[in-house]
N, C-alpha and C positions, 0 to 999 in steps of 0.2 A: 457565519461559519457554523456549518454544522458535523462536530468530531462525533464519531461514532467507535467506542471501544468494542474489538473482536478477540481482546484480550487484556490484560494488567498493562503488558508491554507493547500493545499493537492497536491503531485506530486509525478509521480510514475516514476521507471528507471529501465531497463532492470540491470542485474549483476552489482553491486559496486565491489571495490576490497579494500581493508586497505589504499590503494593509496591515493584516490579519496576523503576521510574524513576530506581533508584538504579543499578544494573544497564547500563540501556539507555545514560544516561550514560556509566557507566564505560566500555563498549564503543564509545565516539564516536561515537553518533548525534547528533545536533544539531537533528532536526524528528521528531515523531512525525504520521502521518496515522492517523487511525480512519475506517475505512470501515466499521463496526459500526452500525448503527441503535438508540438506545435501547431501542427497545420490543422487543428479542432479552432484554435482560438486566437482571439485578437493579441497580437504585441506584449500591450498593458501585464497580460497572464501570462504570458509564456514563459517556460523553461527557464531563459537568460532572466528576465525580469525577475522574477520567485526567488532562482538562485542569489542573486545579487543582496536582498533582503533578507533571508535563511541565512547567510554566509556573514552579513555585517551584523548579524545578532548573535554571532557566534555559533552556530547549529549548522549540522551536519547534513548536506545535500545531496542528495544522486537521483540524476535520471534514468529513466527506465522505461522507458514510452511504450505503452502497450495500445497494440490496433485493434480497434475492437474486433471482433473473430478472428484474429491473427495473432493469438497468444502464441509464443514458442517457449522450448526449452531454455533458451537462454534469457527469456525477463523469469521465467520460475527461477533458474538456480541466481539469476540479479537479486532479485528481490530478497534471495536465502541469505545471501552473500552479506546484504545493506542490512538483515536484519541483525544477523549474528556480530556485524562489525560496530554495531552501534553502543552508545554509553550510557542509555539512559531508551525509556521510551521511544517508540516511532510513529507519524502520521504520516500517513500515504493520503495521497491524493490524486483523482481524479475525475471524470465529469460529475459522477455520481457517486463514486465510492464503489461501484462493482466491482471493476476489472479492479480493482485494490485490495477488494477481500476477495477476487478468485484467484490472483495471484500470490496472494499469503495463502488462502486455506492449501492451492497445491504445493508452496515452496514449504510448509509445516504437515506435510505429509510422512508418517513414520514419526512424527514428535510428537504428535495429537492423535485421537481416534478419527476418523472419517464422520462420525455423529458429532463428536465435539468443536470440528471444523464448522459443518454444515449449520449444528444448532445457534454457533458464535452468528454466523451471517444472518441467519434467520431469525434471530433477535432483531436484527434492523434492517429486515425486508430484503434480505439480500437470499436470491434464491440459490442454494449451492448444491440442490440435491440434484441434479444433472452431473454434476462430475464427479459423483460416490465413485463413477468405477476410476476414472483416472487418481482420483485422491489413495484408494485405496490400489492401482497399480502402483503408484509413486513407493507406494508405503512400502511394497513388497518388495520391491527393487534399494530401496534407504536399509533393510533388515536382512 
């Protein structure tokens, strides 16, 4: 497992498995989001599986399945929604952890600068300078 912080309160990981939730716990997460879609991956990973182990550790679940180039509005204001409802820490996960940090830096648009979005993901190779303009339409329309 490899967690990657994009913030104090926000970290994103490529695949979890049921394994791992002991792990995620220990490090004080307190909501896990999957923005993984099913039909990427075997059973073993999916959505029901994850949930099932997230939930009997006591931690906070929600799906959110982002397609890869079929981001819409509604996983950005999901993902706003699970961040702002959470108690503690969040780890998003995905194949790789992208669509996890493009979907936080848009849903924290207007809460953050568009530089401090981009520079969080680019800390871990995540490239977010492509959506400056939508980051910073987001922004304009939240102000």
């Amino acid at each position: 497992m490899d967690i990657r912080h994009l913030s104090p309160d926000y970290a994103v990981s490529p695949q979890i498995e049921p394994g791992d939730v002991a792990a995620i716990k220990a490090a004080g997460f307190t909501t896990v989001i999957c923005n993984r879609p099913d039909a990427e991956i075997p059973p073993e990973v999916q959505a029901d599986a994850v949930r099932a182990a997230v939930e009997a550790a006591g931690l906070a679940f929600v799906l959110n399945p982002v397609i890869g180039g079929q981001l819409t509005d509604d996983n950005v204001a999901a993902q706003g929604t699970a961040i702002d409802a959470a108690t503690g820490p969040v780890l998003a996960y995905c194949a790789s952890g992208n669509r996890s940090s493009i979907v936080w830096a848009l849903s924290q648009a207007g809460r953050q600068s568009a530089d401090a979005l981009i520079n969080a993901g680019a800390a871990h190779g995540y490239k977010l300078e492509g959506l400056r303009p939508m980051i910073e339409a987001r922004a304009k329309q939240q102000g």
